[in-house]
C-alpha positions in Angstrom: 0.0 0.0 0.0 0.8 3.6 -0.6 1.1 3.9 3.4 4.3 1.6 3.0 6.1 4.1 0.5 4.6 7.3 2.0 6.3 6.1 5.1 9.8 5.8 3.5 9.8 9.1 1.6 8.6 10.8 4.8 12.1 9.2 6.4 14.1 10.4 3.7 12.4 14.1 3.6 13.1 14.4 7.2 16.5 12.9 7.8 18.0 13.9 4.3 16.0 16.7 3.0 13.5 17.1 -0.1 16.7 17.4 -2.8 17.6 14.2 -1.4 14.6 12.6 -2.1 13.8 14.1 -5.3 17.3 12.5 -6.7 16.4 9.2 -4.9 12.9 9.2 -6.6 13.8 10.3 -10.0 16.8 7.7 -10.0 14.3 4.9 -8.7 11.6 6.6 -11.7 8.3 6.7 -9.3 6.1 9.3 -8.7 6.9 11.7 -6.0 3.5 11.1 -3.8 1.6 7.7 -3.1 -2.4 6.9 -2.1 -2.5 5.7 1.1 -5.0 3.0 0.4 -3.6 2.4 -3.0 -2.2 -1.2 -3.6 1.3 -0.3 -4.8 4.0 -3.1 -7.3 6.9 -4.5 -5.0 9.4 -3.6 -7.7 8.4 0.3 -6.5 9.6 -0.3 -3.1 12.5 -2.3 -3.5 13.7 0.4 -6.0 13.7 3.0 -3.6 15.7 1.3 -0.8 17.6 0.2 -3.5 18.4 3.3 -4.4 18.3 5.2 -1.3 21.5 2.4 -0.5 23.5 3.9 -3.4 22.2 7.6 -2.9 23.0 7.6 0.9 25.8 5.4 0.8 24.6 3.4 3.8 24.2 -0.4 3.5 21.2 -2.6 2.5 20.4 -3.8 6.5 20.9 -0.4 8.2 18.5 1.2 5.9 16.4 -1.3 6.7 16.8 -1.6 9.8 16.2 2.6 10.5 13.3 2.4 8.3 11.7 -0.2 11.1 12.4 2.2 13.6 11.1 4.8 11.8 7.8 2.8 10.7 6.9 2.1 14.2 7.4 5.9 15.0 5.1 6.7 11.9 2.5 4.3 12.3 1.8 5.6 15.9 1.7 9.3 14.4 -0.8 7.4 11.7 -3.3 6.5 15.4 -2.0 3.3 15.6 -0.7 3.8 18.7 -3.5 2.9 20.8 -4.0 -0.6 18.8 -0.1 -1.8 19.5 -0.4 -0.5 23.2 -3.0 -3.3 23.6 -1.4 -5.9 21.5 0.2 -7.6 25.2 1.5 -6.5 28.2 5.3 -7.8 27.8 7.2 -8.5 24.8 6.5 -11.7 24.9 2.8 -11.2 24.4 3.5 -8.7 21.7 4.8 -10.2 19.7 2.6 -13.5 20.0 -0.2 -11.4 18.8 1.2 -9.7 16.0 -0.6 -11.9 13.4 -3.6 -11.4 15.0 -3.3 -7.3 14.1 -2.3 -8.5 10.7 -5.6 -10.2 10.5 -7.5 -7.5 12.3 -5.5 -5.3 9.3 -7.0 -7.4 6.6 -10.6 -6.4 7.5 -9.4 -2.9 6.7 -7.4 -2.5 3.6 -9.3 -6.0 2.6 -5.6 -7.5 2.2 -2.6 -8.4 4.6 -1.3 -5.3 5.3 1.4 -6.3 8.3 2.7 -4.3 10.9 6.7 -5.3 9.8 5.7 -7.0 6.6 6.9 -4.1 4.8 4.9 -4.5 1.3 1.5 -5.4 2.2 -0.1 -6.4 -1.2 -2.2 -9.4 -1.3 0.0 -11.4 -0.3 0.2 -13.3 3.3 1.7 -11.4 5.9 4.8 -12.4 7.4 4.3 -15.2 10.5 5.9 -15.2 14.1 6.2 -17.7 16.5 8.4 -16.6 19.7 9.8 -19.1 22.0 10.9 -18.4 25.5 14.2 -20.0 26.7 15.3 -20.9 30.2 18.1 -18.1 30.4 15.2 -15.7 29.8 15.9 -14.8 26.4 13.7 -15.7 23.2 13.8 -17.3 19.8 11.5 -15.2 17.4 11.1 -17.1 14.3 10.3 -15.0 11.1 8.3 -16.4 8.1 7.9 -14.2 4.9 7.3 -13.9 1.6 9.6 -11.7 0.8 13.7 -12.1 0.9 15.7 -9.5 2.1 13.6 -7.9 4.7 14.3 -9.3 8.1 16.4 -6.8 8.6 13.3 -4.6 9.3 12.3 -6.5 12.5 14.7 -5.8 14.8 14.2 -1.8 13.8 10.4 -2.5 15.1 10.7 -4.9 17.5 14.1 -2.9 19.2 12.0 0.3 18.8 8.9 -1.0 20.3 10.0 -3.0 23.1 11.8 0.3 24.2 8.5 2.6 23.9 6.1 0.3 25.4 7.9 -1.9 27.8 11.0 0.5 28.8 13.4 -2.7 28.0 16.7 -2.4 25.0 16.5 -5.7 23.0 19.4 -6.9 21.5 18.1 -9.0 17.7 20.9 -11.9 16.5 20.0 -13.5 13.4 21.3 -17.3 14.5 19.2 -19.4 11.8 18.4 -18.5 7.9 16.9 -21.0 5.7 15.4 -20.3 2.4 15.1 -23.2 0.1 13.9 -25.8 2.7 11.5 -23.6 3.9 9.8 -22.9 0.7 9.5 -26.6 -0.3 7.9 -27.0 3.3 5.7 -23.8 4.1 5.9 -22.0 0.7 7.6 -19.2 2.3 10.4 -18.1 0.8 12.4 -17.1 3.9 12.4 -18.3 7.5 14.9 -16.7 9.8 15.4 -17.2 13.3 16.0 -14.4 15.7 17.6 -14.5 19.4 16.3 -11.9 21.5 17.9 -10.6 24.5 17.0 -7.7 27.0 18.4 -5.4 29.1 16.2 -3.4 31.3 16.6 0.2 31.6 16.0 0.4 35.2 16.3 -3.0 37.4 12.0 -3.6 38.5 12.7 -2.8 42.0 13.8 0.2 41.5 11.1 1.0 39.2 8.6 0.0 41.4 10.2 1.8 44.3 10.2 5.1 42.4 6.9 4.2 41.4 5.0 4.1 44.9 7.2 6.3 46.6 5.6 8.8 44.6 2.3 7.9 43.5 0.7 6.0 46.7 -1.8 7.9 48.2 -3.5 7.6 51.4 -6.5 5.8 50.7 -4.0 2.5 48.8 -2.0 2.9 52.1 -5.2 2.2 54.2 -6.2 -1.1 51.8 -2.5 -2.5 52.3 -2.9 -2.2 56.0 -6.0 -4.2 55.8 -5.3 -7.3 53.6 -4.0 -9.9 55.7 -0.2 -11.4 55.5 -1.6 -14.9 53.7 -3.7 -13.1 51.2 -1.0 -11.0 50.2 1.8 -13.8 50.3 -0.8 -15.8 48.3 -1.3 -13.3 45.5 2.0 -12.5 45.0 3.1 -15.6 44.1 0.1 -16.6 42.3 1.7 -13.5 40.1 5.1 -14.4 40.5 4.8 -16.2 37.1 3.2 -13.4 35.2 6.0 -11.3 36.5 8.7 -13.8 35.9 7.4 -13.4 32.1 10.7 -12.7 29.2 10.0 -9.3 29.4 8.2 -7.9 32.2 5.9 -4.9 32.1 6.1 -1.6 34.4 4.2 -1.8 37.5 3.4 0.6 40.2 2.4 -0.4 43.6 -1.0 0.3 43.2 -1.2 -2.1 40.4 -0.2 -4.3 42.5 -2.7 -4.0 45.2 -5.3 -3.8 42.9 -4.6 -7.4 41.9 -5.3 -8.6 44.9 -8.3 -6.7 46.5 -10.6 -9.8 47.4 -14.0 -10.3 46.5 -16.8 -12.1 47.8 -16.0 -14.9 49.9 -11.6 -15.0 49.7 -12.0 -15.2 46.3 -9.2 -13.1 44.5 -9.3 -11.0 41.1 -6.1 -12.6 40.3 -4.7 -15.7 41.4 -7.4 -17.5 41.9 -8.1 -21.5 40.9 -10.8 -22.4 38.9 -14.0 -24.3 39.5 -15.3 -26.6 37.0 -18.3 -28.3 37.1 -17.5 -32.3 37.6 -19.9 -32.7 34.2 -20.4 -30.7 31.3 -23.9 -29.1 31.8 -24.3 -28.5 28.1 -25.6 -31.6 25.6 -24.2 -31.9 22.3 -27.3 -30.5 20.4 -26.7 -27.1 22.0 -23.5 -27.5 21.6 -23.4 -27.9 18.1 -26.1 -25.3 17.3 -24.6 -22.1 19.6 -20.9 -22.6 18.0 -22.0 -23.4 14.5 -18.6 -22.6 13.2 -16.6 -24.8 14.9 -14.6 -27.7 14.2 -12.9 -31.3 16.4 -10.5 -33.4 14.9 -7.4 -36.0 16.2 -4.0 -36.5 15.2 -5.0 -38.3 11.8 -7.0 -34.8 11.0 -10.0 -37.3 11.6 -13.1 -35.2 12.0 -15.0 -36.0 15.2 -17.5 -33.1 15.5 -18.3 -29.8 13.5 -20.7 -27.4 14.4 -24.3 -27.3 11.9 -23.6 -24.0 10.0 -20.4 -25.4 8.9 -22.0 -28.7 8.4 -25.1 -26.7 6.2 -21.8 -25.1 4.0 -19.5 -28.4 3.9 -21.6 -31.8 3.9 -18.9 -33.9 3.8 -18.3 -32.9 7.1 -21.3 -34.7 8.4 -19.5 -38.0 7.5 -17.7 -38.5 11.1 -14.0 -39.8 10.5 -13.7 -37.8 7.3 -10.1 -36.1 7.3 -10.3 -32.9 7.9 -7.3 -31.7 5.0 -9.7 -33.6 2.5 -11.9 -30.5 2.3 -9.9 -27.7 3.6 -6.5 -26.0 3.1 -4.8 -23.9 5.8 -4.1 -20.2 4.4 -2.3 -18.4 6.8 0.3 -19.5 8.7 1.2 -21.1 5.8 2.1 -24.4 7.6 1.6 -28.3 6.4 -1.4 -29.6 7.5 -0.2 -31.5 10.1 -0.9 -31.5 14.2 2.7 -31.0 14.6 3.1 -27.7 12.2 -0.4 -26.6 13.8 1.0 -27.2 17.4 3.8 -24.9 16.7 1.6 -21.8 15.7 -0.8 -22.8 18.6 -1.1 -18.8 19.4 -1.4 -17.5 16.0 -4.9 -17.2 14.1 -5.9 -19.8 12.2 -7.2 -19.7 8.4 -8.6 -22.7 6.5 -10.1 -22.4 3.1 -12.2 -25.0 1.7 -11.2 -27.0 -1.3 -13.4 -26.2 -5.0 -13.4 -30.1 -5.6 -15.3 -30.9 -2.3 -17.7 -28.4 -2.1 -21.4 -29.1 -3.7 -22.6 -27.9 -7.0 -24.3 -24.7 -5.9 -20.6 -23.1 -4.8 -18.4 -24.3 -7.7 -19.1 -20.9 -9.0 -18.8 -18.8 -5.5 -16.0 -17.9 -4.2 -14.7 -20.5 -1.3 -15.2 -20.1 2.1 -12.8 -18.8 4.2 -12.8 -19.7 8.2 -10.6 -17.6 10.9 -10.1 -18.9 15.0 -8.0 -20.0 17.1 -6.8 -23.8 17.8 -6.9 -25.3 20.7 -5.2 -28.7 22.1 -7.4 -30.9 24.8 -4.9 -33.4 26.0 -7.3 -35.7 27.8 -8.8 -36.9 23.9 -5.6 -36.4 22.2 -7.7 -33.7 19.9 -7.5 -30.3 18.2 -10.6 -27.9 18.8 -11.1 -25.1 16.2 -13.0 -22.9 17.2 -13.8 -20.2 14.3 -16.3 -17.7 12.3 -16.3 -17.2 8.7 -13.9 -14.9 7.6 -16.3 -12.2 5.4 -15.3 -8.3 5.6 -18.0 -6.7 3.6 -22.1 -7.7 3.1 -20.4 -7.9 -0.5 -18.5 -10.4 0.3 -21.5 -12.1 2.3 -23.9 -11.9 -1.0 -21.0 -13.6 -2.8 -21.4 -16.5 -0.8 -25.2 -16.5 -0.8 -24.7 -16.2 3.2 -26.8 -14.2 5.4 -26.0 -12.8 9.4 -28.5 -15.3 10.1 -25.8 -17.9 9.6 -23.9 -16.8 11.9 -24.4 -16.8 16.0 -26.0 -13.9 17.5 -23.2 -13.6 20.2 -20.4 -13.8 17.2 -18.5 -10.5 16.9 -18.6 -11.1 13.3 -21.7 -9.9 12.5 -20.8 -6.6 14.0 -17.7 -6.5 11.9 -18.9 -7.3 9.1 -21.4 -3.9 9.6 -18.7 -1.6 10.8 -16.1 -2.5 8.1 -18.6 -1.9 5.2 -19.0 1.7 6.9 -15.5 1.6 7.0 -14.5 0.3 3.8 -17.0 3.7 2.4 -15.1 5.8 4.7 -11.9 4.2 2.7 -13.2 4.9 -0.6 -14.4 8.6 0.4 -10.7 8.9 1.6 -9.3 7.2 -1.2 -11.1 9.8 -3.8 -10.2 12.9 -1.4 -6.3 11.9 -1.7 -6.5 11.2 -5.7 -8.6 15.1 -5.9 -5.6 16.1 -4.0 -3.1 14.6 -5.9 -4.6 15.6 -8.7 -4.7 19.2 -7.6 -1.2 19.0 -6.2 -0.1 18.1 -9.9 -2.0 20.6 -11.9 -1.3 23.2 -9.3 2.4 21.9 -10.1 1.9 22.2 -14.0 0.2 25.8 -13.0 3.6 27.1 -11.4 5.7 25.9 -13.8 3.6 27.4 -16.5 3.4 30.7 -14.8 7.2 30.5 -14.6 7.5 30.2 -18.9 4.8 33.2 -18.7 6.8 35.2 -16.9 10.2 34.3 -18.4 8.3 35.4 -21.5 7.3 38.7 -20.4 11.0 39.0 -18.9 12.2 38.7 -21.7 9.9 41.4 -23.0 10.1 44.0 -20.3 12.2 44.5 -17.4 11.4 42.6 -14.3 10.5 45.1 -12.0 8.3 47.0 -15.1 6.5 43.7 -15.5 5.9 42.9 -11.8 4.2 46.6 -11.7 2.6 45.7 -14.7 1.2 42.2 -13.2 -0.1 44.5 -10.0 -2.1 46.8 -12.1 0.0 49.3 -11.1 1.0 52.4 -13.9 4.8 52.6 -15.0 6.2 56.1 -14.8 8.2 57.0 -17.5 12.2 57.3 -16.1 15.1 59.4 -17.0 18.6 58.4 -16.9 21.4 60.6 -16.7 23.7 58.4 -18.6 23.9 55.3 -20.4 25.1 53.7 -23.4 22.9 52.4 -26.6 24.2 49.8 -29.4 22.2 49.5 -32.5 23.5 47.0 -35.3 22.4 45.8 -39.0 23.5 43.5 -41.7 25.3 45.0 -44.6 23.7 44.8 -47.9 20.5 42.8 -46.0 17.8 44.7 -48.7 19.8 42.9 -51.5 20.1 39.2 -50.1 16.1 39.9 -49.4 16.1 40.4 -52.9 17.6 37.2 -53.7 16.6 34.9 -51.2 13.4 33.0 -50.5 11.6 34.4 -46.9 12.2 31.5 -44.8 16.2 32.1 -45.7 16.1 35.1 -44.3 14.3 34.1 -41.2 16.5 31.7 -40.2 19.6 33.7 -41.0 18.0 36.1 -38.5 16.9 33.6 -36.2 20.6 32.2 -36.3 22.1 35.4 -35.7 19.5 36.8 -32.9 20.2 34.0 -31.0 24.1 34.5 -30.7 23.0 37.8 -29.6 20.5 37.1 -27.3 22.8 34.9 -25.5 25.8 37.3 -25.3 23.1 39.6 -23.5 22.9 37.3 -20.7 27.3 36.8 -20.5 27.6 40.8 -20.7 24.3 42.0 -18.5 23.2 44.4 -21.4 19.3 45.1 -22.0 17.9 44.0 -25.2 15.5 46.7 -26.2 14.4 45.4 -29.5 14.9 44.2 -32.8 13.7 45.5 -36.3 14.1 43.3 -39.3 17.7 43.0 -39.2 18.3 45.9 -36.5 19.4 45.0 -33.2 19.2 47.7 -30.2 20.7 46.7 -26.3 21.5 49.7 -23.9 23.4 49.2 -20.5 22.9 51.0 -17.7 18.9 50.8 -17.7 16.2 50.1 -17.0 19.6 49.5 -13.4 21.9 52.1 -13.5 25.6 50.8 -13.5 28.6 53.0 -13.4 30.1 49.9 -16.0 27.4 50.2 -18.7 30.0 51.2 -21.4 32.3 48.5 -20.9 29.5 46.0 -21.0 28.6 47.4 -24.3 31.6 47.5 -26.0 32.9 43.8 -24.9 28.9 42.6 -26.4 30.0 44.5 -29.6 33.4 42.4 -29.7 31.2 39.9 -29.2 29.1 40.6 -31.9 31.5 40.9 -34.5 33.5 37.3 -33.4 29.6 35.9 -33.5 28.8 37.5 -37.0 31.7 35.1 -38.5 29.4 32.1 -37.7 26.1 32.9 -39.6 26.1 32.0 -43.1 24.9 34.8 -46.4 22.4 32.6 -48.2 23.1 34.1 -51.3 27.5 34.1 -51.1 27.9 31.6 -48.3 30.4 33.8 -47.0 29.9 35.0 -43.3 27.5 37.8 -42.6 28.9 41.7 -41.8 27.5 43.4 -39.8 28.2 47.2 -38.7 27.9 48.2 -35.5 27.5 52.0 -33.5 27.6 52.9 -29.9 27.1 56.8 -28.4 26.6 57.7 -24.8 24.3 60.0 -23.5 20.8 60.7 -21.5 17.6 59.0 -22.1 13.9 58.6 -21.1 12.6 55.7 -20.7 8.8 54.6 -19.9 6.8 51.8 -21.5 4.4 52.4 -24.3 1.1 50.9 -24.9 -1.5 48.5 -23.8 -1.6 45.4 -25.7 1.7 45.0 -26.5 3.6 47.0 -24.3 6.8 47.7 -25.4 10.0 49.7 -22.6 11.3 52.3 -25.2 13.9 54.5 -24.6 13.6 58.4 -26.3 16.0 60.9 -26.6 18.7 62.5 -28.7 21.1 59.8 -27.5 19.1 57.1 -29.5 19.3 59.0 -32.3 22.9 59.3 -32.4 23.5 56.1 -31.6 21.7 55.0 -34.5 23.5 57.2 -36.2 26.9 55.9 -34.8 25.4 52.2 -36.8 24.4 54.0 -40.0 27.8 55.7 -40.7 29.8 53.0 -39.7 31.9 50.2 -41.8 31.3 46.9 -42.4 32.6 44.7 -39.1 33.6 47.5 -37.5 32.2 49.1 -34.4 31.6 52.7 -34.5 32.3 55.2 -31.3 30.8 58.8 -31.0 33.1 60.4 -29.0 31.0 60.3 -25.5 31.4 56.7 -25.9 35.2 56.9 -26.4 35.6 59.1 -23.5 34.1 56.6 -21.2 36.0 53.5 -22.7 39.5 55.4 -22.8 40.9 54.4 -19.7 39.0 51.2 -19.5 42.1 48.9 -21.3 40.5 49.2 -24.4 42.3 49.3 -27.9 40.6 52.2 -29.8 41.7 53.8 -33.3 40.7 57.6 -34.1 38.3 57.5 -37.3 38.7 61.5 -37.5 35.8 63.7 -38.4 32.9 62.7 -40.4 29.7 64.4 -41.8 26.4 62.9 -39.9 23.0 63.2 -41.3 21.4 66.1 -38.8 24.3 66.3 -36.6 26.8 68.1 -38.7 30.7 67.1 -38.3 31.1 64.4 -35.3 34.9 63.2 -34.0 34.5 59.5 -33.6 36.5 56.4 -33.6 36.5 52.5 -33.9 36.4 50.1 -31.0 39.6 47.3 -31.6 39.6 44.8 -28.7 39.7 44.5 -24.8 43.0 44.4 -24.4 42.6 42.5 -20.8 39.9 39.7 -22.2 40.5 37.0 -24.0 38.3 36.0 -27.1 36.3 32.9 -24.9 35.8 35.7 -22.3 34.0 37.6 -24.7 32.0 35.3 -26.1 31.4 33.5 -22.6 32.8 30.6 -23.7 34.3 28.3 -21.0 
């Protein structure tokens, strides 16, 4: 399920960082957000801790092994907390029940999502069986599905045992078998686990902290009045549940509680059963108020079922019949044997029956699936089954042609099966909320990034502060600037290869050339004001005044030139020319129009700059002699022109711009 991967990117996010995660992701190639009821592939899963290895550098079973840690931290943020708080009140127990929340879990997501097994598709959970030794340590045993992943358990177990039970564990692998375990149980993996413990503060002390602080007066007065032999008497009928492999906190007051009599000397706990020297209950009644319930011996011999399950499976009413003959055990995937069954004595039970053995009317239904508990009576040598049809939805119930009459009135079932169809539309509302909301998050995603090539459009087009007033409704006021320095440029002879030359030539000789330019823009920090058929017009020093403008324009004019030399005439072949004129001076500067708003520059300096480009020679640049009087100093190599007659000017000194004497040509051109 989503949950699964939502948990490890929310480990990564928060340990590594987003950018972390984003180049994990993109290297595994999933999406960046997951449904958390959505049934996920395994490939997805593996990839990412596959890649999160490589990406963090860490090894396979620490990643692993954090990301169990983690999980247990994130499914108690999820409100699971409350559920594993009741699973058992030592570690011990905890564990013993875990596949019992792994079927409790299947109700829900209406598949075996486990609490460690990590990819919870339909598929079986993972199976534990714990064993306590004599030195107080355990042996967990650890049945999956899945290779690689044991590694996760200690990381849950470890972080668990210290949450709920205040005890370190330390987790040994001391037993892996694969192949064997397959052929036997049909899970892949079987690994064997010795748990020790350490707790963090000895239980005396604990409990001695404990009550010195929390007794109060009135559990003071009850100690004084229960007598020596009823208290020596209920603590040690609790010495064994205290004595348990890992113990649970206790205060004092716990303590007493246990043994507050009742009644005649009876005790809360500790006491001995009573049972009645007969059964009062005949085998009719029997038979009728467990319907779903199942004896057989060590042959698998059937020697008593209860009537519903008889109504579902005839064959069962055929006394002696063995038992694996019409049903197969799903979960823990064990032979069908009283020796495998004997082993997994605490875990939940669930038989299936068999297509072949079931009567006409259900060859086309799907099979019938019991869940309970085993239990062993010694005295007959034989297994009771007690169990109740394993349905999680009235769907699921109609499949089967069942009703809730079929099963008891004081079976929780029927009230599950009611609450988890509320539930399972509570899923589905949930599950359509997160897809709306992924879906939103993408196109609100698509919506940035589209307002970013909007606005790097109209960047490109006006200044960015005159198009962020612009995008405020605000008015642009026209600015003057004392000085600056303008560039126009044209191609030489462009009228006559537009005379010779198809449109589309010319276009993408323009196109080739504009886009050197534009580019050279960007390495020199020079505004582009516009282009005209094949004039070109930057300025720098505005729309931000810079006391360097000059010497940004002339090194984009070297620039020019050297860039020039690589766009091809379509009628010679030969290289374009270009001519090329700069003048500093004063402008205005305001944007003009509505529609198409264009930033303009006006003044006299505009005109002579243009001028500058007009009287100039082919791959030359032209300087008026403002613009040499700025550059002068600046490590330039200029040559005096002289003077020369300029349309509406008169006579104008001017000169011609060489090279930047301290740049090399890849500096100019931005080249690396």
């Amino acid at each position: 399920y989503g949950f699964i991967n939502t948990c490890l990117k929310s480990l990564v996010v928060e340990k590594y960082g987003e950018e972390t995660w984003e180049k994990l992701r993109l290297q595994a190639g999933v999406q960046d957000s997951f449904l958390t009821f959505e049934v996920y592939k395994d490939e997805i899963t593996m990839q990412l801790v596959d890649k999160a290895c490589k990406v963090l550098g860490i090894p396979a079973d620490i990643v692993l092994r954090e990301f169990g840690k983690y999980f247990f931290e994130f499914c108690k943020r999820s409100g699971y907390d409350h559920m594993l708080r009741t699973l058992g009140g030592n570690l011990y127990e905890f564990i013993e029940n875990l596949d019992a929340l792994h079927s409790y879990l299947s109700l829900s997501y209406q598949a075996n999502l486990g609490f460690v097994c990590f990819f919870p598709q339909e598929m079986n959970a993972p199976s534990f069986r714990v064993e306590k030794n004599e030195d107080g340590s355990m042996h967990l045993h650890y049945y999956s599905d899945r290779r690689g992943l044991c590694h996760i358990v200690p990381g849950i177990i470890g972080a668990a045992a210290l949450d709920f039970f205040n005890i370190e564990i330390s987790m040994k692998i001391v037993n892996q078998t694969n192949e064997e375990e397959e052929e036997r149980t049909g899970k892949k993996e079987h690994i064997v686990f010795l748990v020790t413990q350490n707790p963090l503060f000895p239980c005396k002390e604990r409990n001695e902290f404990s009550s010195s602080s929390q007794l109060l007066d009135s559990e003071k007065q009850i100690e004084n009045q229960l007598n020596k032999e009823d208290l020596e008497k209920a603590k040690n009928a609790n010495g064994d549940r205290g004595n348990s492999v890992c113990p649970v906190k206790k205060s004092h007051w716990k303590t007493l509680r246990g043994i507050i009599t009742l009644g005649k000397g009876k005790l809360l706990r500790g006491f001995d059963p009573v049972y009645p020297k007969s059964l009062w209950i005949d085998t009719k009644t029997f038979c009728n108020g467990l319907p779903f319930h199942m004896v057989f011996d060590k042959e698998l011999k059937v020697k008593q079922a209860g009537v519903s399950i008889q109504k579902i499976v005839p064959g069962l009413q055929t006394m002696g019949i063995c038992l694996d003959q019409y049903f197969r055990i799903i979960h823990p995937e064990v032979p069908f044997t009283i020796s495998s069954i004997q082993k997994f004595i605490n875990s939940q039970f669930v038989f299936q029956t068999r297509r072949e053995m079931m009567p006409e009317s259900w060859k086309e239904r799907p099979m019938l699936e019991l869940r309970g508990q085993m239990m062993w009576m010694e005295s007959l040598q034989c297994m009771l089954y007690l169990c109740s049809p394993l349905l999680r939805s009235l769907h699921e119930l109609e499949e089967r042609q069942m009703h809730i009459a079929d099963i008891a009135p004081h079976d929780v079932t029927r009230d599950l099966i009611l609450l988890n169809q509320q539930r399972l539309a509570e899923m589905e509302l949930s599950n359509q909320l997160e897809r709306k909301k992924e879906e939103l998050r993408i196109l609100s995603k698509h919506l940035e990034e589209e307002k970013k090539k909007t606005e790097a459009l109209l960047y490109a087009m006006l200044p960015q502060h005159v198009a962020n007033q612009l995008k405020e409704g605000k008015q642009v006021e026209a600015g003057e600037f004392k000085e600056c320095t303008i560039l126009f440029s044209d191609v030489v002879t462009f009228t006559n290869i537009c005379a010779q030359c198809e449109p589309i030539q010319i276009v993408l000789m323009l196109n080739s050339m504009y886009l050197r330019f534009d580019r050279l823009t960007t390495v020199h920090d020079v505004y582009k004001v516009e282009t005209i058929g094949d004039a070109y017009m930057v300025v720098g020093g505005v729309p931000v005044p810079v006391p360097t403008h000059a010497e940004r324009v002339a090194n984009f004019a070297l620039g020019m030139i050297m860039a020039a030399r690589g766009v091809q005439n379509p009628v010679s072949g030969n290289p374009i020319q270009i001519r090329v004129g700069i003048h500093t001076g004063p402008v205005l500067a305001g944007v003009v129009g509505e529609k198409m708003p264009r930033y303009c520059l006006f003044g006299d300096t505009v005109n002579i700059a243009s001028r500058m480009e007009s009287h100039g020679v082919p791959s030359k640049i032209h300087l008026s002699s403002s613009a040499y009087q700025c550059l002068k100093y600046k490590n330039f190599e200029i040559t005096e022109r002289g003077e020369i007659e300029v349309k509406g000017k008169g006579k104008m000194h001017t000169y011609f711009l060489i090279r930047n004497k301290s740049a090399t040509d890849n500096e100019i051109m931005g080249r690396p």
